[in-house]
C-alpha positions as CSV (number, residue, x, y, z in Angstrom):
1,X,170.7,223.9,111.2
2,X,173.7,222.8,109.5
3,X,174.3,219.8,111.6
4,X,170.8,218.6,111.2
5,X,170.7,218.2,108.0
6,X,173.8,216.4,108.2
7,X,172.4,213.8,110.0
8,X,169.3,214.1,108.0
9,X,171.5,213.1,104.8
10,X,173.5,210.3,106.6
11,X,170.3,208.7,107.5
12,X,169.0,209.0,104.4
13,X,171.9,207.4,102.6
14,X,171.7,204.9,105.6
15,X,168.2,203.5,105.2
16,X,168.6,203.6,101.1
17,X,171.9,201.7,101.0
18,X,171.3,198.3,99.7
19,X,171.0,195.5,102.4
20,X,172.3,191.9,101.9
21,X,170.1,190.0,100.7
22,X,169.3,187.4,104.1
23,X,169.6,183.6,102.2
24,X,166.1,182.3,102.9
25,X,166.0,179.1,105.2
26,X,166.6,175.6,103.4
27,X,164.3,173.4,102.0
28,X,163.7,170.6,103.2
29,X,161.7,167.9,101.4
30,X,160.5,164.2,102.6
31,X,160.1,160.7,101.5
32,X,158.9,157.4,103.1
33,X,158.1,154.4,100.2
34,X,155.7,152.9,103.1
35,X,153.4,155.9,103.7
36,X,153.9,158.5,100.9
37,X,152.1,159.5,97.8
38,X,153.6,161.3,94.8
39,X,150.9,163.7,94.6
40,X,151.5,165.5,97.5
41,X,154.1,168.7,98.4
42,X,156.9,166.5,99.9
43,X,156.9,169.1,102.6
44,X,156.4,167.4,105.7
45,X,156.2,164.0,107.2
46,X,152.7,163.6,106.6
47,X,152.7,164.9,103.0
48,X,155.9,163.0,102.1
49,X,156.6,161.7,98.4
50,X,156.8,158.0,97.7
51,X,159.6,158.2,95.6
52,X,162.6,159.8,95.9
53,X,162.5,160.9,92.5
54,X,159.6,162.7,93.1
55,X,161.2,164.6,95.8
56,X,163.9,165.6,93.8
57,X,162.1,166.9,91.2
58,X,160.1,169.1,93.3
59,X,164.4,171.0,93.2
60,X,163.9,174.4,91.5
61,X,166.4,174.1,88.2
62,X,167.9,177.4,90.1
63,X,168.7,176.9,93.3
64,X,168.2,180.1,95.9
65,X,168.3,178.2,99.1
66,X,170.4,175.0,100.1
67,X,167.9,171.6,99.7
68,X,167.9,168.3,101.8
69,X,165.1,165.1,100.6
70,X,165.0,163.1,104.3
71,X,164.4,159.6,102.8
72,X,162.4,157.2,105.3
73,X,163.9,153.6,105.7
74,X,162.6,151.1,103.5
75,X,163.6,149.9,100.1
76,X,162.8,152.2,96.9
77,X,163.7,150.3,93.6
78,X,163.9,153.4,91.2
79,X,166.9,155.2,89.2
80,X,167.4,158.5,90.3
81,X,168.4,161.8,87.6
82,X,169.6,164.8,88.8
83,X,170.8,167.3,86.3
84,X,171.1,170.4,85.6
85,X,170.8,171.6,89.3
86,X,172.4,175.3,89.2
87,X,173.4,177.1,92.3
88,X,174.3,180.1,92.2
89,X,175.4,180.9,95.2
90,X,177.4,177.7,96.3
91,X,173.7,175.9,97.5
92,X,173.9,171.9,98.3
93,X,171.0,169.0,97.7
94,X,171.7,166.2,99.9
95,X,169.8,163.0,99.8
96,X,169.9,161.9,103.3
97,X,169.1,158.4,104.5
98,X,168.5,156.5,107.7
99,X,171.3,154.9,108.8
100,X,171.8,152.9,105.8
101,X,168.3,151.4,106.1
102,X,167.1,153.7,102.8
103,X,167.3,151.3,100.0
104,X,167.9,152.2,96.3
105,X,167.6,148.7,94.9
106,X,167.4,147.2,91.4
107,X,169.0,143.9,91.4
108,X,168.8,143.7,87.5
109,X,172.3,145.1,87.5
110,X,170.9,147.5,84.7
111,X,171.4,151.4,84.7
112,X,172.7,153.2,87.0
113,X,171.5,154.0,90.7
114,X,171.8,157.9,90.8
115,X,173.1,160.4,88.0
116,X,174.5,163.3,88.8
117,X,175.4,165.4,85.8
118,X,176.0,169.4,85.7
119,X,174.7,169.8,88.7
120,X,175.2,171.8,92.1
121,X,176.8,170.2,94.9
122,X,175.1,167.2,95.9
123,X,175.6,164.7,99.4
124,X,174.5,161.5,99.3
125,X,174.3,160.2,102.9
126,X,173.4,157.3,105.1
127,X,172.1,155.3,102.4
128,X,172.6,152.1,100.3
129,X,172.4,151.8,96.9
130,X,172.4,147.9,95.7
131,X,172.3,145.8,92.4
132,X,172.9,148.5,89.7
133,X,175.4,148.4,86.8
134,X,176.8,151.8,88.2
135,X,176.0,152.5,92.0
136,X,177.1,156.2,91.6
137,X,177.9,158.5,88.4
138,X,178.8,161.4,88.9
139,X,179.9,164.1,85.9
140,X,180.9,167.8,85.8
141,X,179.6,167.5,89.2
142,X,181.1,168.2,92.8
143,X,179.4,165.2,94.8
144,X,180.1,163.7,98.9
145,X,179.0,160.3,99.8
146,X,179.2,159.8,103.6
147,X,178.1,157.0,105.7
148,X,176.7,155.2,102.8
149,X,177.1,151.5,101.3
150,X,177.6,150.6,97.6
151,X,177.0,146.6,97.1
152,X,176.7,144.5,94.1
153,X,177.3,146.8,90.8
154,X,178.3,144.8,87.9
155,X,180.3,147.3,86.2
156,X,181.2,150.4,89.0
157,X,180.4,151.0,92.2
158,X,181.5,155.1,91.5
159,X,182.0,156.3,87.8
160,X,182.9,159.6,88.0
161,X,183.9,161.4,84.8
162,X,185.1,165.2,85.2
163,X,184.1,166.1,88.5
164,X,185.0,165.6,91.8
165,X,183.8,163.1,94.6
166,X,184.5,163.1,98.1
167,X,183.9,160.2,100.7
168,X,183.3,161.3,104.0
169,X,182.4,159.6,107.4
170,X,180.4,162.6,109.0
171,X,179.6,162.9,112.3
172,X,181.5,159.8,113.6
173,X,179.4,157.6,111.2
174,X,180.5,154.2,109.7
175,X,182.3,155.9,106.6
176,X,182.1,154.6,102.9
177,X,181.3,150.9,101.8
178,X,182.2,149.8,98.3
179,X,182.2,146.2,97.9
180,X,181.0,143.2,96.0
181,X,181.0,144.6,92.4
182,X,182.5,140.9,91.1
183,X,183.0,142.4,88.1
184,X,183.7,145.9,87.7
185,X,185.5,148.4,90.3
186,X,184.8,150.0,93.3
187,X,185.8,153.3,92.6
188,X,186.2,154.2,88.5
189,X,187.8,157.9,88.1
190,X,188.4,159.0,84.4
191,X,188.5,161.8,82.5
192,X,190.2,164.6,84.7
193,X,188.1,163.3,87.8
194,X,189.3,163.8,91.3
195,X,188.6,161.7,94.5
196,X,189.7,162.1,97.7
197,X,189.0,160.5,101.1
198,X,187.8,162.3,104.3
199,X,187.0,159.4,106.4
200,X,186.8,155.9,107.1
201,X,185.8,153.6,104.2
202,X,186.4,150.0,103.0
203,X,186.8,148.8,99.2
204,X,186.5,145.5,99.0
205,X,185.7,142.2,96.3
206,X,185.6,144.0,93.7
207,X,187.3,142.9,90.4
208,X,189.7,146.2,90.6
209,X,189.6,148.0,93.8
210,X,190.6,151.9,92.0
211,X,191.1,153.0,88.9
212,X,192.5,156.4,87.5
213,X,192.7,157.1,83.8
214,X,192.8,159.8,81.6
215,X,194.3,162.2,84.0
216,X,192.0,161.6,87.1
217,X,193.6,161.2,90.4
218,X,192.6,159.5,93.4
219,X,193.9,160.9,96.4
220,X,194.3,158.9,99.9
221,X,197.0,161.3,101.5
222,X,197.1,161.3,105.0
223,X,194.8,158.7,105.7
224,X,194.8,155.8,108.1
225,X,191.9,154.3,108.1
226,X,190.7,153.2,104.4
227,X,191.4,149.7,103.6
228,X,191.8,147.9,100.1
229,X,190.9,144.4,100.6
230,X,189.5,142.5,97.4
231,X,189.3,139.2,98.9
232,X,188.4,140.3,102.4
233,X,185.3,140.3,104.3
234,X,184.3,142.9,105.5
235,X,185.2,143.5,109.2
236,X,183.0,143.7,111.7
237,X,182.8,146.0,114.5
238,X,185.0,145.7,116.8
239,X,184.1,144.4,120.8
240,X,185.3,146.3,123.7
241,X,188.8,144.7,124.6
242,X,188.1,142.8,128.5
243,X,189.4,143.8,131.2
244,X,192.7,141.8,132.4
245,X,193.5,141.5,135.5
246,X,196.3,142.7,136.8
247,X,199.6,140.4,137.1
248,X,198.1,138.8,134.0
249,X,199.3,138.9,130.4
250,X,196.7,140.0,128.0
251,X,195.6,137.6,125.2
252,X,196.6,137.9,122.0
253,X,194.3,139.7,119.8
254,X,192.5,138.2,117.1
255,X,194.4,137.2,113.6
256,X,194.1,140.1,110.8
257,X,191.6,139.6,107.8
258,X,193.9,139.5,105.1
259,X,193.2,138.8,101.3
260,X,194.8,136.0,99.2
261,X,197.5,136.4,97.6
262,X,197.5,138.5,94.6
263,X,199.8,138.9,91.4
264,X,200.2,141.0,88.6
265,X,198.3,137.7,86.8
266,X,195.4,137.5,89.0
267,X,192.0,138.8,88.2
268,X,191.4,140.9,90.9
269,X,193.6,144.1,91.6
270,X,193.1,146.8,94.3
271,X,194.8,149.9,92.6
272,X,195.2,150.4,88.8
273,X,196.1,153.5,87.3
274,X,196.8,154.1,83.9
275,X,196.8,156.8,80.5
276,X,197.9,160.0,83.1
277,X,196.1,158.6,85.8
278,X,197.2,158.5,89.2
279,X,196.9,157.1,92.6
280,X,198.6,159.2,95.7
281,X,199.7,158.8,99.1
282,X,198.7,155.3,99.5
283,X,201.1,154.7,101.9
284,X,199.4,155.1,105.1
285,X,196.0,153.3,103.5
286,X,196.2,149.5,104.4
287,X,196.3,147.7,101.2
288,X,195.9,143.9,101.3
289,X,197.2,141.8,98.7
290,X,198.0,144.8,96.1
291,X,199.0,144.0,92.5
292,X,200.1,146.3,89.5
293,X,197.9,146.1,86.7
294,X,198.0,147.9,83.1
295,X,194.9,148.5,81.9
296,X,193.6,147.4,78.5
297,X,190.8,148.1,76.1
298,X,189.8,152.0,77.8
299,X,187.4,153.8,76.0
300,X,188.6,157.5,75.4
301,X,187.3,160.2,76.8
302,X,184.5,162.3,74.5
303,X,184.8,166.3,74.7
304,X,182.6,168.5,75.5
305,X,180.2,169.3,78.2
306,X,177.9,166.4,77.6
């Protein structure tokens, strides 16, 4: 009698122990500028948004599950805000393109593409994101772009200001593209921010390639395959090498890209760090043309949580 009622009381404390709590599936959200309407749930295909932004504010403020808005190819000229995101238990949002061929566009060179401010973490893939003053900025934010191309921002292609960014080449993709910002920078870290590099990516004619002030630091350690090249074009892919036969000497291969000639006078510079700033491990990144600048006129950073 004993006995039983020992097991009686185990599987009593057995059944009311607290289980834990099973994360509920992620939400998935979708978008197609060609066939969507804002009015509808953004659930599926056929009930897709028209606007991203409308996808994205269909994100609970709390986040319980992870979130990823599957953006149709096309071209969607909007500025995207997401703030205030919070995920409690480490959840992601991820804006995921096709291939590239998902188009933020403004071409006015005014505001920025996407803002990302207090938010959880957030990817940005396969997209492009053309013609704003800032491509990217991110603050008090953790915040991947992968496979994606920046073109034309007249100040920044990236401004990130106390967070962290990451740039990625996921899943054997083409990697990061930051280029054509004639008069800004590629890649702007201030304020404490920190970038690093996880894959392939090219930084190219911009007016300053990176920058790191006011104690940011931009990290390309261990990397082989990013290139700095202001005044470069850049590369295409390259063709399968032929096939030599044998007793032959293979041809030489095609001459290097390389960018002008640079000096500490010249208007364009690929690194610039300043104010506690700094730059690391370049050494295995391929640099063309590098210059040493020091930078003038910074704006200080403002306090707070803003």
């Amino acid at each position: 009698m004993t006995r039983k009622l020992l097991v009686i009381a185990v599987l009593f404390l057995v059944m009311s122990a607290p289980r834990a709590a099973t994360p509920p599936p992620a939400l998935e959200l979708f978008v197609d500028a060609t066939t969507g309407n804002d009015q509808g749930s953004c659930r599926t295909l056929g009930n897709a948004c028209r606007t991203i932004q409308a996808a994205i504010d269909r994100i609970p403020v709390a986040l319980s599950q992870d979130v990823t808005v599957r953006i149709a190819p096309g071209t969607y000229r909007e500025h995207l805000l997401l703030v205030d995101r919070l995920a409690p238990m480490d959840q992601t949002i991820r804006l995921v393109g096709a291939a590239q061929a998902s188009i933020l566009s403004n071409q006015e060179h005014q505001g920025d593409g996407v803002i990302i401010r207090r938010s959880a973490r957030v990817v940005l893939e396969g997209l492009t994101i053309e013609g704003f003053a800032n491509g990217v900025h991110v603050r008090l934010s953790d915040v991947v772009v992968s496979n994606t191309r920046i073109r034309g921002s007249a100040v920044n292609g990236i401004l990130c200001e106390k967070g962290w960014v990451a740039l990625q080449a996921a899943d054997g993709g083409p990697g990061v593209a930051i280029q054509d910002s004639s008069t800004g920078t590629g890649i702007n870290a201030s304020c404490g921010c920190h970038v690093t590099f996880e894959g392939a990516s090219w930084i190219g004619r911009n007016v300053t390639g990176l920058s790191a002030t006011f104690a940011a630091v931009i990290d390309l350690s261990g990397r082989s395959d990013i290139t700095l090249a202001n005044n470069a074009s850049l590369p295409a892919p390259a063709p399968a090498p032929p096939v030599t036969p044998p007793g032959t000497q293979p041809p030489s291969g095609p001459p290097r890209i390389e960018s002008e000639v640079i000096d500490a006078t010249s208007l364009h510079c690929e690194m610039l760090a300043d104010h506690e700033g700094m730059i690391m491990g370049y050494a295995n990144a391929q640099v063309l043309g590098a210059c040493a600048c020091e930078a003038k006129d910074l704006s200080l950073c403002h306090e707070g949580t803003d």
